[in-house]
N, C-alpha and C positions, 0 to 999 in steps of 0.2 A: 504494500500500500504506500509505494512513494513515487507515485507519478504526481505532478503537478496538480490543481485544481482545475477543471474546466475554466470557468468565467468567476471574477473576482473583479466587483464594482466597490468605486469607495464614492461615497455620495458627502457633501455638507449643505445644513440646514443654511438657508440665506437669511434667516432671520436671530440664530442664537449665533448661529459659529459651529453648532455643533457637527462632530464627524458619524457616519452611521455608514456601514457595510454589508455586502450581499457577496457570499461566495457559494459557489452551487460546485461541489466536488466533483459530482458524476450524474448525467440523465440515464434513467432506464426510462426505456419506452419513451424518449422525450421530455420526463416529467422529474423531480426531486422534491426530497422532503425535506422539512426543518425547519421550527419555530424563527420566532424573533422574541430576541431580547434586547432589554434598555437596565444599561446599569453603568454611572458615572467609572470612566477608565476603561472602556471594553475597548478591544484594538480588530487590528486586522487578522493579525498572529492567530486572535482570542477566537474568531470565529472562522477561519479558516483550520483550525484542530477542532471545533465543533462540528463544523461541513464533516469532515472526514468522518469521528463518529457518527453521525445520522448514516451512511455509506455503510459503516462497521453495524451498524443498527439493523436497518434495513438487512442486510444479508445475511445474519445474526437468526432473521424472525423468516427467512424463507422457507416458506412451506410448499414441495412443488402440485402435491393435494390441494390444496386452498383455493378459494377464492381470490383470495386476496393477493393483488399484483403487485412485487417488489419495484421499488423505487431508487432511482440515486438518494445522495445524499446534498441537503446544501444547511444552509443555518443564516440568519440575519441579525444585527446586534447594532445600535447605538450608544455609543458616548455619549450618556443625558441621565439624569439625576430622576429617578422615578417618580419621587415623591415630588419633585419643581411642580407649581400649578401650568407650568408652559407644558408639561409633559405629553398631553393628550395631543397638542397641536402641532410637537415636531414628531410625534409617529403620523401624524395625518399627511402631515408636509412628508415623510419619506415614502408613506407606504403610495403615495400620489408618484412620486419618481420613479419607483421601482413597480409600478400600474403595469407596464407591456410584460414584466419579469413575469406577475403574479397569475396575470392572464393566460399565458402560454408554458409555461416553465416551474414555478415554484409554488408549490402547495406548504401554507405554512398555521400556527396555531401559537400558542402564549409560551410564553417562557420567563424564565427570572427577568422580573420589574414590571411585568406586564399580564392582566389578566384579557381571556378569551373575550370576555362581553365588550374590551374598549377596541382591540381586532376588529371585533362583528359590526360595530358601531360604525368604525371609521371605514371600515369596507363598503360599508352600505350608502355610507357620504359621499364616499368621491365614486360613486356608480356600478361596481363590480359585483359579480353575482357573489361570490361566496371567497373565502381566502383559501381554499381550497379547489377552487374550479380548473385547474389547469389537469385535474385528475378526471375530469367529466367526460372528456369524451375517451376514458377507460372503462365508461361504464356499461355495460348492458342495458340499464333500466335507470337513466341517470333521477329520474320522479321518484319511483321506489327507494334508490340507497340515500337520497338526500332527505328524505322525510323521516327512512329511519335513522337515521344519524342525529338528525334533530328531537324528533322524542328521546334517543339514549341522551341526548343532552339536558332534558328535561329530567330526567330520576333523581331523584333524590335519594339517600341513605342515612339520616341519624342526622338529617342536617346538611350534606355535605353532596354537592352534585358526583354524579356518577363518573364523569369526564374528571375529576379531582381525585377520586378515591381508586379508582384503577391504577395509575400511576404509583400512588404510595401499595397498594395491595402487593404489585409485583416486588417494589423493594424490600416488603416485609417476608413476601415468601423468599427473595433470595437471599436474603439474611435466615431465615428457619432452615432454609434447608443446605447454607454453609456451615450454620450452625450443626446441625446433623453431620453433614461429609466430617468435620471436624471433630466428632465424637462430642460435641459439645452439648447437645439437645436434651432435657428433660433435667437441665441442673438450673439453677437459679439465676441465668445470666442477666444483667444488667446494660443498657441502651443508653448512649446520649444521642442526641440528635441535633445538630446543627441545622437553625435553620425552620423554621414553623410556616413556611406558608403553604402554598398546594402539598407540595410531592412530604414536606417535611411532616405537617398536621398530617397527612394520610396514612402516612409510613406510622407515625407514631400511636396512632386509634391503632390499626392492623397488631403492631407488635404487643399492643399492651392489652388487646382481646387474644392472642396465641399465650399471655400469660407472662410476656419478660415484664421484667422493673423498667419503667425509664423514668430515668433520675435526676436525668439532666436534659433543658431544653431551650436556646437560645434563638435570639434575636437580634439586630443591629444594635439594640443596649444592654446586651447584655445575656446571661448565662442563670436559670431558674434551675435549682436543683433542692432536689431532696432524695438523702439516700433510703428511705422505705417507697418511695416510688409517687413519681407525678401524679394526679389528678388529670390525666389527656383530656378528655372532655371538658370539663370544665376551663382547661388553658383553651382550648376550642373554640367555646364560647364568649369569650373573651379576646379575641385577637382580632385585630383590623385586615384590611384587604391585602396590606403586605407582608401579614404574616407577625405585625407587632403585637407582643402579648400586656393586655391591660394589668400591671401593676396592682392594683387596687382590689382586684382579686382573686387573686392568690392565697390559697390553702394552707391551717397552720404546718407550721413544719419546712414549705417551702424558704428560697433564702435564695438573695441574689449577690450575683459573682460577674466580675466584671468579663466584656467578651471573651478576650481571650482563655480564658478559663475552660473553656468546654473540653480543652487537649486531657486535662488535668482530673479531669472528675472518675475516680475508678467506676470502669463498665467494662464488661466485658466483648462487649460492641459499639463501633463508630459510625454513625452515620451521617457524611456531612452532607447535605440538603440545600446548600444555597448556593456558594460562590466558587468559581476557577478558583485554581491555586492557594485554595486556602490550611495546604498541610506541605512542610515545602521541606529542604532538607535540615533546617537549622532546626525546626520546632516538632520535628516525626519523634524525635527523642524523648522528647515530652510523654510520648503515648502508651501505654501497659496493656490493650484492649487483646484481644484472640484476633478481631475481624474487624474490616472496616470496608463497607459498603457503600458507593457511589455514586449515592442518592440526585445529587448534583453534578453537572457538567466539567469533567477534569478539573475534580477538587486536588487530588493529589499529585503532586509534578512526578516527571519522568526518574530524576537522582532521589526523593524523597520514596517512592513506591518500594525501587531498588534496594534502597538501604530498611525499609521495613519488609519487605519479604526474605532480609538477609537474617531479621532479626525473628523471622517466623511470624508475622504477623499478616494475615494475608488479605487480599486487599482483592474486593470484587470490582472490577472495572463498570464505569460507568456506561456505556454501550449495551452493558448485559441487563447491571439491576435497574436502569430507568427507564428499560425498553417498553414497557408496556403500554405508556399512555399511545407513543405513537403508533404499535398495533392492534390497539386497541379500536382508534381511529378506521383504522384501515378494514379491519376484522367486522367492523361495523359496517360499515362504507358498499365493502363487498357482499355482503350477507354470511360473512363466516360464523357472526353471531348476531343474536336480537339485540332489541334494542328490550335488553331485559338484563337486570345489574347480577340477579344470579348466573346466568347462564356468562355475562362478563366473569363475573369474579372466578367461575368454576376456568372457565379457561387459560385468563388471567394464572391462577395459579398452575394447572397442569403443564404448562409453557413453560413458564419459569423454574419451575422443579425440573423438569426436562433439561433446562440448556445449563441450570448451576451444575446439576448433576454431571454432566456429560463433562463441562468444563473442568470441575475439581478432578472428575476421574482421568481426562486427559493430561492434567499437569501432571498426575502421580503417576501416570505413566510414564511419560517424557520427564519428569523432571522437571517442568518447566513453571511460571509464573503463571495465575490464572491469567492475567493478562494476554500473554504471549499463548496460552490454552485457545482462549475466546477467539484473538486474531486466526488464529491456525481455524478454527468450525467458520467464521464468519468468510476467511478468504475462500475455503470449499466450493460454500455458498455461492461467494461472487461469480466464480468462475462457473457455476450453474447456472447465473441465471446470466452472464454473457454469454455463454453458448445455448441459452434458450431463445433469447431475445435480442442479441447482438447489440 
């Protein structure tokens, strides 16, 4: 996986300054997948190693039974401050730019800084049919998969749309079932979770209904722990649309710890859920956990990973455990499944036990890194479905 990127635009806002980029790794079939995110300091670099995993994603989840059609991989990101009140109107102004991309080329959805409904909003503004249309005419029955797409968008669970809880479902099952490979399952282990908003809230409902502790749960101010185990719901309940947890209430026993802190809180799993590079090689040292899964997009760098897999710590790659929301989409789209959250979640998990499984047993065969595991099934993949579909 080191040929160049296909098409790599870099765009600025003429009204902030700001920079926002579009890198589309590989078209299958014409078409590629991958969110857009906004989050002050995203680069080129940032989302051109994103593109590549959606690629690594996609071939990862190829099923050649399926409905469901494999895609390239691409990803879009802005350098712009989420929370700015300007924020809604430099995604209007980019996603207006990259209009001919979205049309014909890139099918994309939310990602960190940014939720699904301000996408749909602004989609519908500047005149396009869906931010996914460029996959339309993959479709057999493009009225049928777009309607049920749309009521799976509607379910709810506990509160929580269905489109949100899929995502963390998959990280919670690849974490239970690393925890198993690892002989680790049925003992008392303990969660932090970096990180509360979509993927982070989901993941940590999931683990703490399978019965771990989570102890620990942060946000941009900070690190909420208590070692007899969070209150998830209730932090839940309580957190704003970016994932900020209200303060004010908070369960006895809880106790705040500044950011950085989340390295530090004994668990026996890590899960970081929000930012690139946010485990690097200076501060891995920090960590005591068994696993740490990669709930968020290349949280942990390339020389950090390395010197914790040296130290036996093993580290589920992000391509793997946060694959789900984006086959989920698709899994929908195609009719592989209803627009019905049990028959999501049932697959949702068989998937994911499937490919952690296959991964950990590939590395202890080879020896290898799950990372360098996953690359090995996903290239397989690729190479199927370029000689399927050229």
């Amino acid at each position: 996986m080191t040929e160049p990127a296909l098409l790599e635009v870099a765009w600025t806002d003429p009204v902030t300054g700001c920079r926002g980029y579009l890198v589309i790794d590989r078209l299958v079939r014409g078409v590629a997948s991958g969110g857009l995110r906004m989050r002050r300091g995203c680069t080129l670099f940032e989302v051109r190693g994103l593109a590549r995993g959606m690629t690594l994603k996609e071939g990862l989840n190829y099923d050649p039974d399926g409905r469901y059609v494999p895609l390239g991989g691409a990803k879009g990101g802005i350098d712009f401050d989420p929370y700015d009140e300007r924020a809604r109107d430099v995604v209007a102004r980019y996603l207006h730019a990259m209009r001919p991309l979205i049309e014909r080329y890139w099918t994309m959805g939310e990602d960190l800084g940014l939720r699904q409904d301000v996408i749909d909003g602004v989609i519908a503004e500047i005149g396009l049919l869906s931010s996914v249309q460029a996959i339309y005419p993959l479709l057999e029955d493009r009225e049928a998969a777009t309607e049920r797409l749309a009521e799976a968008f509607r379910i709810e669970v506990g509160g929580l749309g269905l489109d949100e809880l899929v995502g963390g479902l998959g990280v919670a099952q690849a974490t239970l079932t690393g925890l198993e490979m690892l002989g680790l399952s049925g003992r008392p282990n303990r969660v932090v979770v970096q990180g509360f908003g979509a993927m982070g809230g989901a993941t940590a409902r999931f683990l703490a209904e399978a019965g771990l502790r989570v102890v620990g749960v942060s946000d941009v101010r900070g690190v909420v722990v208590n070692p007899a185990g969070l209150d998830v719901e209730n932090l839940l309940r309580h957190r704003d649309r970016f994932g900020g947890i209200d303060r004010d209430n908070l369960k006895p026993g809880d106790r705040l710890l500044p950011p950085e802190a989340w390295l530090e809180v004994p668990a026996e799993v890590l899960v970081p859920a929000a930012i690139s590079y946010c485990v690097d090689s200076d501060n891995q040292a920090k960590i005591d956990a068994k696993l740490i899964v990669e709930a968020a997009n290349m949280p942990v760098t390339a020389d950090a990973e390395e010197l914790l897999d040296a130290r036996g710590i093993r580290v589920v790659p992000d391509f793997v455990a946060n694959s789900a929301t984006n086959s989920w989409w698709w899994w929908t789209l195609f009719g592989d499944v209803g627009a019905d959250a049990d028959e999501a979640f049932g697959k949702v998990r068989a998937r994911m036990r499937e490919l952690v499984t296959r991964m950990f047993e590939l590395a202890t065969l080879d020896g290898l890194s799950l990372r360098a595991a996953a690359l090995q099934l996903s290239e397989k993949n690729l190479k199927a479905i370029q000689a399927r579909f050229g």
